[in-house]
KOLMARNU-892468 format. One line per 8 residues: for each residue x, y, z of N, C-alpha, C, O. Coordinates in nm, 2 decimals, always signed. Layout:
# KOLMARNU-892468
X Y Z X Y Z X Y Z X Y Z | ...
***
This chain:
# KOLMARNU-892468
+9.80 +0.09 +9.17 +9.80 +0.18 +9.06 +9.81 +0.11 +8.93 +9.77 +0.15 +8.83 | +9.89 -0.01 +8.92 +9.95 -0.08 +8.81 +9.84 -0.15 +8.78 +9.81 -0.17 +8.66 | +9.75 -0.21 +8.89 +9.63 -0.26 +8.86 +9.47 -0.20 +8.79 +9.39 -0.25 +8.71 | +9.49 -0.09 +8.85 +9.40 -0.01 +8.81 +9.44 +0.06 +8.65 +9.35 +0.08 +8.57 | +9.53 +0.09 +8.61 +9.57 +0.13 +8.46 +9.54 -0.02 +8.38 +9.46 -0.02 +8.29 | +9.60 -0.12 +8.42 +9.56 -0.27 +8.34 +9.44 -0.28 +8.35 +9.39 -0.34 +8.25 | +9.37 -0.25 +8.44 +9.20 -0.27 +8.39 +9.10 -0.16 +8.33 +8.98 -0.17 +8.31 | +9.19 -0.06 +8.30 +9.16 +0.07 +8.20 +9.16 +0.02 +8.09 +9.06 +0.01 +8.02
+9.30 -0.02 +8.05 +9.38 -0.09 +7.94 +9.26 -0.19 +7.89 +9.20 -0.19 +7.78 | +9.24 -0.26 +7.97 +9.15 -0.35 +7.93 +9.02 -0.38 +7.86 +8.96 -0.45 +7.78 | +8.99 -0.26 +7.98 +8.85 -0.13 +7.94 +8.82 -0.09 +7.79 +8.75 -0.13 +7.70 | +8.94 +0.02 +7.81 +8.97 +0.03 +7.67 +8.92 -0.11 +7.51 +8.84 -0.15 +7.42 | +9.03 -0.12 +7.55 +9.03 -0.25 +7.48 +8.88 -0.32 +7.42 +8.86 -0.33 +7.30 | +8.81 -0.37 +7.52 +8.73 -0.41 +7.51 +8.56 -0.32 +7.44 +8.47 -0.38 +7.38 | +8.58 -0.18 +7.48 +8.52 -0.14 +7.42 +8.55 -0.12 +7.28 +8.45 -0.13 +7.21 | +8.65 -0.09 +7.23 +8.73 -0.08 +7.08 +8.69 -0.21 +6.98 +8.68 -0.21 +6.86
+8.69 -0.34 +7.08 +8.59 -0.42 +7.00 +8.49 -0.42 +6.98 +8.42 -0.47 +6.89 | +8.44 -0.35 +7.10 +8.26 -0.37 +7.12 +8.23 -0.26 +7.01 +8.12 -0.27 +6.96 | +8.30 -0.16 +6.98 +8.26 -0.07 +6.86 +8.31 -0.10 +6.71 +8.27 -0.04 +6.61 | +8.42 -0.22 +6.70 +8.46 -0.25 +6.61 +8.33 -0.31 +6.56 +8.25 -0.28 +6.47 | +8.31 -0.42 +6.67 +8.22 -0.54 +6.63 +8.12 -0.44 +6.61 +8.07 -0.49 +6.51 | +8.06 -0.35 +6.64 +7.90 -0.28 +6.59 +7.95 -0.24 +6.47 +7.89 -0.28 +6.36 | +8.06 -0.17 +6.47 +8.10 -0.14 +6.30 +8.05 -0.23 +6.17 +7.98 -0.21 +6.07 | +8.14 -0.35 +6.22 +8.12 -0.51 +6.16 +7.97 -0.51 +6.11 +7.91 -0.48 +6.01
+7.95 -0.58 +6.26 +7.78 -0.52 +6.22 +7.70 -0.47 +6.12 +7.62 -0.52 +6.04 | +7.73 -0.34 +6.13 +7.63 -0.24 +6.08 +7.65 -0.29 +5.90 +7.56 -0.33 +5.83 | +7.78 -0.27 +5.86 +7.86 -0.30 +5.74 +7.85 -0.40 +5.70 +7.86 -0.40 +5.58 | +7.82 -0.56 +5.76 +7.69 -0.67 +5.74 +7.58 -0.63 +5.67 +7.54 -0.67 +5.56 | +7.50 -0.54 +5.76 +7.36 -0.51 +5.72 +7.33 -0.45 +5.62 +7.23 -0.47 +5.55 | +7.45 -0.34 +5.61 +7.49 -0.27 +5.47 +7.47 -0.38 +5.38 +7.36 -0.43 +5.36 | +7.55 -0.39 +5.34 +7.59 -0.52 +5.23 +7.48 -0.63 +5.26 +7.56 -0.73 +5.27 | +7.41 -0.67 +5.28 +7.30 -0.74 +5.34 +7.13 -0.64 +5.29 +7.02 -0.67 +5.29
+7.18 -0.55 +5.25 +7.07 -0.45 +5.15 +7.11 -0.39 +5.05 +7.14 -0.27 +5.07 | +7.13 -0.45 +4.93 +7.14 -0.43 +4.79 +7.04 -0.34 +4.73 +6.93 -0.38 +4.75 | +7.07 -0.19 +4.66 +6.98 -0.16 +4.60 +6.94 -0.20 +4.43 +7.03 -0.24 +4.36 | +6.83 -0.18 +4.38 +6.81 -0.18 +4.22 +6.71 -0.02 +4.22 +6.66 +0.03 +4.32 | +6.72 +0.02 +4.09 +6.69 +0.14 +4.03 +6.59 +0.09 +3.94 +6.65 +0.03 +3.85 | +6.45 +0.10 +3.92 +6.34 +0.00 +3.85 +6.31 +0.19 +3.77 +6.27 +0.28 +3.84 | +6.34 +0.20 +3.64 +6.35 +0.30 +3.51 +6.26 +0.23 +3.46 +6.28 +0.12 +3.41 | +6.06 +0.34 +3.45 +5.98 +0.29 +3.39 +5.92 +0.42 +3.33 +5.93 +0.52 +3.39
+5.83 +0.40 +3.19 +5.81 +0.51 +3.13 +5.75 +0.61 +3.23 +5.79 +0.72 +3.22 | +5.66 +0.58 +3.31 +5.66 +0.72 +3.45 +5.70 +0.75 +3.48 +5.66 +0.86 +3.53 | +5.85 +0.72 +3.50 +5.96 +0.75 +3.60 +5.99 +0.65 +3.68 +5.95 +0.54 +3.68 | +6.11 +0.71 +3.78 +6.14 +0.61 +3.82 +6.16 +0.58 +3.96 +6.13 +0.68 +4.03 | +6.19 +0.46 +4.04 +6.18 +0.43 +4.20 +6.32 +0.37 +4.24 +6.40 +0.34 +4.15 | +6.35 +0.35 +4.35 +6.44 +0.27 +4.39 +6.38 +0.19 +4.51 +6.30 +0.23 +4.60 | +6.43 +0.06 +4.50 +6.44 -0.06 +4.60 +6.49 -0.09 +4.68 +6.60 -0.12 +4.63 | +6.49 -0.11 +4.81 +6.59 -0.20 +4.87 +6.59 -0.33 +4.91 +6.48 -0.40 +4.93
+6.69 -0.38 +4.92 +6.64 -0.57 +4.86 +6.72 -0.63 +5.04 +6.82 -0.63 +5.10 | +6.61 -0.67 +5.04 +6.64 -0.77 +5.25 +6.72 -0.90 +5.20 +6.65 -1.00 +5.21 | +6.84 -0.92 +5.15 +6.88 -0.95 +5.13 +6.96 -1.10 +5.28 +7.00 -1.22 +5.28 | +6.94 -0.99 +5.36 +6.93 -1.09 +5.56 +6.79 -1.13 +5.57 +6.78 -1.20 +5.67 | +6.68 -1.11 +5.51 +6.58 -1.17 +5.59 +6.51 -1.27 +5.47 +6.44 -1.36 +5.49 | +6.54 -1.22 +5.33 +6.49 -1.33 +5.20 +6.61 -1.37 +5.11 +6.61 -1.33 +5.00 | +6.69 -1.42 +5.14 +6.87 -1.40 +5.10 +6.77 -1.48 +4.97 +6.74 -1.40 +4.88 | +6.73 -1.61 +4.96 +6.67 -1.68 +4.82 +6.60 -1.60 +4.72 +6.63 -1.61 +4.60
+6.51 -1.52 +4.78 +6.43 -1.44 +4.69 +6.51 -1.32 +4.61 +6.50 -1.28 +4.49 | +6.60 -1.28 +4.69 +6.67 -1.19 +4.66 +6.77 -1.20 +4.60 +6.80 -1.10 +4.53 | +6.86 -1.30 +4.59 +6.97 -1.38 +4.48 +6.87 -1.45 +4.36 +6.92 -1.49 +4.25 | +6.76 -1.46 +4.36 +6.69 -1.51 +4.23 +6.65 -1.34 +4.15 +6.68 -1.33 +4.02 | +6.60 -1.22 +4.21 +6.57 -1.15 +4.20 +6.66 -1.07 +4.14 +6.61 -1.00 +4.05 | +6.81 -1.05 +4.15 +6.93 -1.03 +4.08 +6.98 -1.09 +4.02 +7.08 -1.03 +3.96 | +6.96 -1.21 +3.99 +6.98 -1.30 +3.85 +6.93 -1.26 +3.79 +6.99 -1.27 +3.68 | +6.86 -1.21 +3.78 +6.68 -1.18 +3.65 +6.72 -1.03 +3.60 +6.70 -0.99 +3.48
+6.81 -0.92 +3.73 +6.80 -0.83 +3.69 +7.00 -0.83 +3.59 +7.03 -0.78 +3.48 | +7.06 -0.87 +3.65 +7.20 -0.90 +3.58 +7.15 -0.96 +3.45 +7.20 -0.91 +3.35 | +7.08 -1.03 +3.42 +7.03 -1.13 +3.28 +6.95 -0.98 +3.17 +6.93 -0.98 +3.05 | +6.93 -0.87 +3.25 +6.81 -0.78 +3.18 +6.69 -0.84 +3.14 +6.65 -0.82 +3.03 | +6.63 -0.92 +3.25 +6.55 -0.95 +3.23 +6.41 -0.87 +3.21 +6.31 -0.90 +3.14 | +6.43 -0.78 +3.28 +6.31 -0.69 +3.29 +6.34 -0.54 +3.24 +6.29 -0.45 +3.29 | +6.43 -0.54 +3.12 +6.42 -0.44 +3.01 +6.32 -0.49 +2.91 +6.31 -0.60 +2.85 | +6.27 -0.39 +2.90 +6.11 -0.35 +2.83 +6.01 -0.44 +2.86 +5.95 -0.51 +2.78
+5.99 -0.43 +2.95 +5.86 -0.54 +3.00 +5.73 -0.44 +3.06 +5.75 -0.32 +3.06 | +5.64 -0.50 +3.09 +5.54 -0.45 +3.18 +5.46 -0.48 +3.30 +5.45 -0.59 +3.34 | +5.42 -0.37 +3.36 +5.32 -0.35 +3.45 +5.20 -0.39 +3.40 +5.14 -0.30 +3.35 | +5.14 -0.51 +3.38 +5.02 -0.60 +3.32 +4.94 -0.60 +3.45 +4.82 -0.65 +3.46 | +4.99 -0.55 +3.54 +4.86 -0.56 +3.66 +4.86 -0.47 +3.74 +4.95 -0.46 +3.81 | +4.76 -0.36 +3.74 +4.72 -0.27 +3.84 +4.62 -0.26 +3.86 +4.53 -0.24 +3.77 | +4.58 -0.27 +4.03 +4.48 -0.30 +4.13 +4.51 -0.20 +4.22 +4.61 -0.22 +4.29 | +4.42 -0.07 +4.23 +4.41 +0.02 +4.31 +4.39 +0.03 +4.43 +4.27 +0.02 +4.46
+4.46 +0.05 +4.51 +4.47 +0.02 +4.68 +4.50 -0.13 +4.72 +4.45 -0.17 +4.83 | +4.59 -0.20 +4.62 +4.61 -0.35 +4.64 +4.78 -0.35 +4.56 +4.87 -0.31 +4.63 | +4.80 -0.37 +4.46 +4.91 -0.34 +4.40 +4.94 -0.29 +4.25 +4.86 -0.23 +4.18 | +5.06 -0.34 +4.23 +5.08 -0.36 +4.11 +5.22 -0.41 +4.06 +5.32 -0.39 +4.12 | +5.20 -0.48 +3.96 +5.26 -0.60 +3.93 +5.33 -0.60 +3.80 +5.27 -0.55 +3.70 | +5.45 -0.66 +3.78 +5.51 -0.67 +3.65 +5.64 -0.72 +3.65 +5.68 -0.76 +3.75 | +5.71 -0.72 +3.55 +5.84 -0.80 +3.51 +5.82 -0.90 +3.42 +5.93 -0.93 +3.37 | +5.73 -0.97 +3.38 +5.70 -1.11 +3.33 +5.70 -1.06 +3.15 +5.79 -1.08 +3.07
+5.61 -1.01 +3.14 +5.55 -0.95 +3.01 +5.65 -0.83 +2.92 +5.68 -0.73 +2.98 | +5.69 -0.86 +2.80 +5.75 -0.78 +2.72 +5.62 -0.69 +2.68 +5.51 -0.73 +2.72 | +5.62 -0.59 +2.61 +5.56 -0.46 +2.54 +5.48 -0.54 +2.46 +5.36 -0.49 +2.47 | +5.49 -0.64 +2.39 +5.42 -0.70 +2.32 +5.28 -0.80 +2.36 +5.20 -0.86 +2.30 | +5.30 -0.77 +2.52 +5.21 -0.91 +2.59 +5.27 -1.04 +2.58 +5.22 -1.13 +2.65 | +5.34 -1.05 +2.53 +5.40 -1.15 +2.58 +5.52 -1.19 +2.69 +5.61 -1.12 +2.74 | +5.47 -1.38 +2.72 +5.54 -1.38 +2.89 +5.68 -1.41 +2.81 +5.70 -1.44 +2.69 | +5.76 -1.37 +2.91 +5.88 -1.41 +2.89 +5.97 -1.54 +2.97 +5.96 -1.60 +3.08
+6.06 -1.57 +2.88 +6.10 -1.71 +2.96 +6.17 -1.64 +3.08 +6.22 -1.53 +3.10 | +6.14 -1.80 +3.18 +6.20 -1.72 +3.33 +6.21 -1.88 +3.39 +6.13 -1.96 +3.44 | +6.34 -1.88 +3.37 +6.39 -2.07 +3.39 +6.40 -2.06 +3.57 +6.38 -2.16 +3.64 | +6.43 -1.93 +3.63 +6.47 -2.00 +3.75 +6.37 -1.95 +3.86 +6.31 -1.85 +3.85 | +6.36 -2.03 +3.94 +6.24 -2.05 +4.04 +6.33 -2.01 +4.17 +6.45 -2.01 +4.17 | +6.24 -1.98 +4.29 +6.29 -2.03 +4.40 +6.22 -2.02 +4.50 +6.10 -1.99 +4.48 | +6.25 -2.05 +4.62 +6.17 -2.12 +4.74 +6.10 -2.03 +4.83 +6.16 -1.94 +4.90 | +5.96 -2.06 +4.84 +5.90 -1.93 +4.92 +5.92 -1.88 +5.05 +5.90 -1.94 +5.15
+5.95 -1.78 +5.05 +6.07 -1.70 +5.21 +5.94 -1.62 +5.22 +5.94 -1.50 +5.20 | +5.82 -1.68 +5.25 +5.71 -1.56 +5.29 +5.71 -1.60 +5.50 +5.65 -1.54 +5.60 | +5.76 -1.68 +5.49 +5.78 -1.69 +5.66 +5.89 -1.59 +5.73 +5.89 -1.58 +5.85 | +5.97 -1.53 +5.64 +6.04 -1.39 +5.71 +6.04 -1.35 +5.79 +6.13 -1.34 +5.87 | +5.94 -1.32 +5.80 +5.87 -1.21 +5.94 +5.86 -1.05 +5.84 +5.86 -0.94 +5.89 | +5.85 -1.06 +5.76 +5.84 -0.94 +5.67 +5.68 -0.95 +5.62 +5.63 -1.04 +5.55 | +5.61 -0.84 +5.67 +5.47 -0.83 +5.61 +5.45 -0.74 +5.51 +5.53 -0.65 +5.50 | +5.35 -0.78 +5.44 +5.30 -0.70 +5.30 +5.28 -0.57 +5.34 +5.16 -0.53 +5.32
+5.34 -0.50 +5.38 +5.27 -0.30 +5.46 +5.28 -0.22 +5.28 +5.30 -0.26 +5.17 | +5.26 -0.14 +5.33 +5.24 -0.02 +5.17 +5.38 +0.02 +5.13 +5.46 +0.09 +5.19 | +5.40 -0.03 +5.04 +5.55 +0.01 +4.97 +5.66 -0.09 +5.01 +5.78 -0.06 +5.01 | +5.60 -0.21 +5.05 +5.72 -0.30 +5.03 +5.73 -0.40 +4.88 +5.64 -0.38 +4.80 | +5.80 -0.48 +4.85 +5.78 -0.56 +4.71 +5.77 -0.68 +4.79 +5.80 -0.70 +4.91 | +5.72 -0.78 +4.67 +5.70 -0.92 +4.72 +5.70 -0.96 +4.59 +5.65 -0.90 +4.50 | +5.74 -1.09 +4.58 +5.74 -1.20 +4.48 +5.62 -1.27 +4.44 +5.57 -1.34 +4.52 | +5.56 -1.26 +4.33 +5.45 -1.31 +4.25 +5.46 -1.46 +4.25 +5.58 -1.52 +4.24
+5.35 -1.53 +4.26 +5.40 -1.69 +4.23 +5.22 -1.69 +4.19 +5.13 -1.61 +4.18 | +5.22 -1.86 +4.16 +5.10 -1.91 +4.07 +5.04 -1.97 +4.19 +5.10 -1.94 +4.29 | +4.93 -2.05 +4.20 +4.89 -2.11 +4.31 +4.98 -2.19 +4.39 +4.95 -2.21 +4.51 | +5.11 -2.24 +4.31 +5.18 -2.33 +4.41 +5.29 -2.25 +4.48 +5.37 -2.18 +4.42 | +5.29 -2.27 +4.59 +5.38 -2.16 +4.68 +5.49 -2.14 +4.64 +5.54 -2.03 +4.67 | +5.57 -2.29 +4.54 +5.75 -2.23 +4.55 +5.71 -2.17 +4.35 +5.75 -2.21 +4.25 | +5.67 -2.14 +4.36 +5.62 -2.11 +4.19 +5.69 -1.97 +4.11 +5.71 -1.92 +4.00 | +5.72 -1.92 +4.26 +5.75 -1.77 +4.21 +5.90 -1.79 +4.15 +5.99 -1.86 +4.20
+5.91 -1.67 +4.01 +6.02 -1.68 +3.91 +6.06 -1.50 +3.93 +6.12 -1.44 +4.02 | +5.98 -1.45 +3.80 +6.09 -1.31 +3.81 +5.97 -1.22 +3.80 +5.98 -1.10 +3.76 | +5.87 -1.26 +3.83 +5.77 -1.13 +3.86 +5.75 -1.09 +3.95 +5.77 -1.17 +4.04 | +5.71 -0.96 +4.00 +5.73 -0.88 +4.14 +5.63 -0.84 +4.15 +5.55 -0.86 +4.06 | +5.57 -0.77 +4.27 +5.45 -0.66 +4.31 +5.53 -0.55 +4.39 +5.64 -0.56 +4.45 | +5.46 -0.47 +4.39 +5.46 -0.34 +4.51 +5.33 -0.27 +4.58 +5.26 -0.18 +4.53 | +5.31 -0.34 +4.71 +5.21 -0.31 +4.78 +5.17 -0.15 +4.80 +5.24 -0.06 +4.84 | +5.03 -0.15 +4.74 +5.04 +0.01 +4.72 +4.94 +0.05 +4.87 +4.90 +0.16 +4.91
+4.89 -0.10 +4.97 +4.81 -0.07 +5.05 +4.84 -0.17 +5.14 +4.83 -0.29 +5.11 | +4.87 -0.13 +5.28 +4.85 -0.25 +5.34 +4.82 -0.43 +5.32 +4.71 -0.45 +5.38 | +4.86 -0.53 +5.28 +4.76 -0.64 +5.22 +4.84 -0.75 +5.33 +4.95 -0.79 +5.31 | +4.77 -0.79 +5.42 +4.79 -0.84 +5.55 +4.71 -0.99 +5.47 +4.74 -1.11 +5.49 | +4.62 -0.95 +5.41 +4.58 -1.12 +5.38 +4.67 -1.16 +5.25 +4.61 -1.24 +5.17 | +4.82 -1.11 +5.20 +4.91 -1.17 +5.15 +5.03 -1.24 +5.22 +5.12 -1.30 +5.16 | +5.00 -1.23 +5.38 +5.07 -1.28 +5.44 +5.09 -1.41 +5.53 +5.01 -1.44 +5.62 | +5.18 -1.47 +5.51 +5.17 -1.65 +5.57 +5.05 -1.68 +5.70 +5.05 -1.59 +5.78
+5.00 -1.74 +5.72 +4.94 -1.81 +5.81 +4.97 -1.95 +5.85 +5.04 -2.01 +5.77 | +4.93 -2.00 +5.96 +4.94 -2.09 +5.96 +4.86 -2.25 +5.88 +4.89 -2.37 +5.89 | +4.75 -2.17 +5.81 +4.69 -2.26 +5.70 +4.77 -2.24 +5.58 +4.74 -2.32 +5.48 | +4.86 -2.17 +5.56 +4.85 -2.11 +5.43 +4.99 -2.08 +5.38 +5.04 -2.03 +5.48 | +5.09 -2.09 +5.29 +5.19 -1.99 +5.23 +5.15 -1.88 +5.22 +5.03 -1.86 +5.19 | +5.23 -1.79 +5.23 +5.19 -1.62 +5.21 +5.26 -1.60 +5.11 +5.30 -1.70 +5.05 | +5.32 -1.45 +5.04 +5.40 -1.43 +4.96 +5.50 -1.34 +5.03 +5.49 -1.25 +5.12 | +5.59 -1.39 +4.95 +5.72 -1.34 +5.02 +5.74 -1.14 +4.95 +5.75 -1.09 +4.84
+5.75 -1.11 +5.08 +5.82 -0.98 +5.07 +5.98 -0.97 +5.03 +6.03 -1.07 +5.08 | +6.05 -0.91 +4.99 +6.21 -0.95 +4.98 +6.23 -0.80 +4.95 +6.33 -0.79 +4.88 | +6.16 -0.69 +4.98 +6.26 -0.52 +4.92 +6.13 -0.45 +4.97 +6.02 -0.51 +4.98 | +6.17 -0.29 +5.00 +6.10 -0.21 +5.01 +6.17 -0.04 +4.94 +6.29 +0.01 +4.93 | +6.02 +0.01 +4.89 +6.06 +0.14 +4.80 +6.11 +0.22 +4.90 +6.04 +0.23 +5.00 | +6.25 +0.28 +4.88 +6.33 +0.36 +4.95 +6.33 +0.53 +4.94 +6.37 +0.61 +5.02 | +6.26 +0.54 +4.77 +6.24 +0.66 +4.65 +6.15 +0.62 +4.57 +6.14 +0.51 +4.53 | +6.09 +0.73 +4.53 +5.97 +0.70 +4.41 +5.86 +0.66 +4.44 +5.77 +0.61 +4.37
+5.84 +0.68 +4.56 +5.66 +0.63 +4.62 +5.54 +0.67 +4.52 +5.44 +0.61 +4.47 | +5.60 +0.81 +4.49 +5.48 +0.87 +4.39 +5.47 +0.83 +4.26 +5.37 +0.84 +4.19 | +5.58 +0.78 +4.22 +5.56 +0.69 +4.07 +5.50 +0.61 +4.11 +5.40 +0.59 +4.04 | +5.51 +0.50 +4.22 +5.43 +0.40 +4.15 +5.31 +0.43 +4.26 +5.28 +0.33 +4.32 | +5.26 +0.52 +4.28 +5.14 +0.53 +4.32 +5.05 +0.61 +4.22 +4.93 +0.62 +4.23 | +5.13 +0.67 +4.11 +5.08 +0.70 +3.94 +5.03 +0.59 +3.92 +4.91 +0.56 +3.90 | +5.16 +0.49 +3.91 +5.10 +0.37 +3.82 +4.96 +0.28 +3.88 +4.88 +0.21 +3.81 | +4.95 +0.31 +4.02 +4.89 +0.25 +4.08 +4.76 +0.34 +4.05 +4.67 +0.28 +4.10
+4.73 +0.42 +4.01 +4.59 +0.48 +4.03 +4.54 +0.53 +3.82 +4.45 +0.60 +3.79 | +4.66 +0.46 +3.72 +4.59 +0.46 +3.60 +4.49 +0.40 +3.58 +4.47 +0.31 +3.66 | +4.39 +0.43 +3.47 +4.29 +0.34 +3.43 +4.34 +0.20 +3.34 +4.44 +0.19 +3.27 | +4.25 +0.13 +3.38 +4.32 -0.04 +3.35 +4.14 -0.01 +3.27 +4.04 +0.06 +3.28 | +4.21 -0.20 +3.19 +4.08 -0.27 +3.14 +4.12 -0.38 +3.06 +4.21 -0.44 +3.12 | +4.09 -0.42 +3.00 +4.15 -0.53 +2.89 +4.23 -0.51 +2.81 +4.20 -0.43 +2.72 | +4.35 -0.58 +2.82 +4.46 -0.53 +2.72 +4.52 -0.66 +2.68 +4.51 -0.74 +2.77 | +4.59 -0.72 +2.58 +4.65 -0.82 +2.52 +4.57 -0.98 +2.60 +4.46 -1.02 +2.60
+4.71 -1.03 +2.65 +4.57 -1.13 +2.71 +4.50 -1.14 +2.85 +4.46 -1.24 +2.90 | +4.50 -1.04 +2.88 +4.43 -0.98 +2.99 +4.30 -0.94 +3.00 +4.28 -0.89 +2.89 | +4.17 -0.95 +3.06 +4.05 -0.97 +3.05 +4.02 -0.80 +3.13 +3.93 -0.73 +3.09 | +4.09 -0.76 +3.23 +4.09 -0.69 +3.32 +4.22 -0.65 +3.39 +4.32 -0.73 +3.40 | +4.21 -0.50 +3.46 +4.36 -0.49 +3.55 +4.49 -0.43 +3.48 +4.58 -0.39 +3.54 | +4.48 -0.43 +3.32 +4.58 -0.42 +3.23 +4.54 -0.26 +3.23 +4.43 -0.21 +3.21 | +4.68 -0.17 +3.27 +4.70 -0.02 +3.20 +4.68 +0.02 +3.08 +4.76 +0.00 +3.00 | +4.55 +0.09 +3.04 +4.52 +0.12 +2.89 +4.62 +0.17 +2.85 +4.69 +0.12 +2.75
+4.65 +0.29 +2.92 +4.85 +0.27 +2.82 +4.91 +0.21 +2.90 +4.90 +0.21 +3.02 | +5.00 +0.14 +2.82 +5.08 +0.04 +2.91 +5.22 +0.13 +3.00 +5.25 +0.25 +2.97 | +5.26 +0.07 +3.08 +5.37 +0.14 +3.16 +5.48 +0.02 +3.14 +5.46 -0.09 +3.19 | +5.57 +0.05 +3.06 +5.72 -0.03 +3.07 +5.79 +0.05 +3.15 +5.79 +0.17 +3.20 | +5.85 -0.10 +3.13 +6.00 -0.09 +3.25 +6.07 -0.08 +3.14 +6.06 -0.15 +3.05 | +6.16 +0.01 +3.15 +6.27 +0.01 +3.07 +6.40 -0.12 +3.11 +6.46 -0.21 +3.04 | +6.41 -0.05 +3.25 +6.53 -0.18 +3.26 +6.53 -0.17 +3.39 +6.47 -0.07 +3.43 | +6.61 -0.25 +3.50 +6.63 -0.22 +3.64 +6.72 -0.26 +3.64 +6.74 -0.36 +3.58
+6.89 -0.20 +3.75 +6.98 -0.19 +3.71 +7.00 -0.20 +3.90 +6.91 -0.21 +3.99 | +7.13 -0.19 +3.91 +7.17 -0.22 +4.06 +7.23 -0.06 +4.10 +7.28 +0.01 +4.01 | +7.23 -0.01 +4.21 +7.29 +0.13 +4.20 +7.36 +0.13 +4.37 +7.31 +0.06 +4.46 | +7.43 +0.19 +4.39 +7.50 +0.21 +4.52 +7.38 +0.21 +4.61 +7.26 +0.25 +4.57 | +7.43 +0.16 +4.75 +7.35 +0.20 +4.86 +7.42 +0.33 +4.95 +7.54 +0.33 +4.98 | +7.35 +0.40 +4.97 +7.42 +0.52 +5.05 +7.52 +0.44 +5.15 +7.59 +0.50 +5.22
***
């Protein structure tokens, strides 16, 4: 009988960690997805930032937004059923300085699907600074190959799908130094800011 209660006991026991440790867990993953609140003259969306699966992209990505980097800037790029793009550009068309770079986490395992974000870069893979996209369409040929760097995904819209599927379906054309793709009225960001995760 004394044996059988001590291996109850034990029982016990061991499940209380095994539910601790999921606790643990879960409260990792929590904290391991940071949200931001992206306030643009359309309205506004929220983010969630993979923080476990692009920890680089995403500590460069909250630098930029702690700095205010992306108060009053623009959406200089919209491509209908592809994305749309901004952070870089103040109201004025002009780029803004953006000293910190970082290293491309497009190997995640995170693909470009409809409403996730991904980091902008120049032809050279680690190039990306503080400009963003939000896939407004599936874009599977934005993602790594084995010839190829892809671009890194690092957040997906949690709220506000329909704002930026506004923004995604304005008329564009040439605007400041843009040839094409530019929102005839422009859409600023006001600011993006960090806000509780449920």
């Amino acid at each position: 009988m004394r044996k059988l209660l001590l291996g109850m006991v034990l029982l016990a026991a061991v499940g209380a960690a095994g539910v601790a440790g999921a606790a643990d867990a879960a409260a990792a993953a929590h904290a391991a997805r940071p949200r931001v609140e992206v306030e643009t003259s359309l309205g506004n969306f929220t983010i969630e930032l993979f923080s476990d699966r692009a920890p680089l992209t995403v500590a460069n990505f909250l630098k930029y937004v702690d700095r205010g980097q992306y108060t009053d800037t623009l959406f200089h790029r919209v491509i209908a059923n592809f994305v749309i793009q901004g952070g870089g550009y103040d109201t004025h068309y002009r780029l803004k300085p953006a000293p910190f770079k970082t290293v491309n986490e497009s190997g995640n395992g995170l693909t470009n699907q409809r409403g996730t974000v991904g980091l902008a870069r120049g032809t050279a893979p680690h190039s990306g600074d503080c400009q963003f996209y939000v896939n407004l369409y599936d874009n599977s040929e934005l993602d790594p190959s084995a010839a190829r760097w892809g671009y890194a995904v690092f957040g997906r819209i949690v709220s506000g799908m329909d704002v930026v599927d506004a923004i995604g379906n304005l008329p564009t054309g040439s605007m400041g130094p843009f040839k094409q793709d530019a929102p005839v009225k422009p859409v600023i960001i006001r600011r993006i800011v960090r806000v509780p995760s449920p």
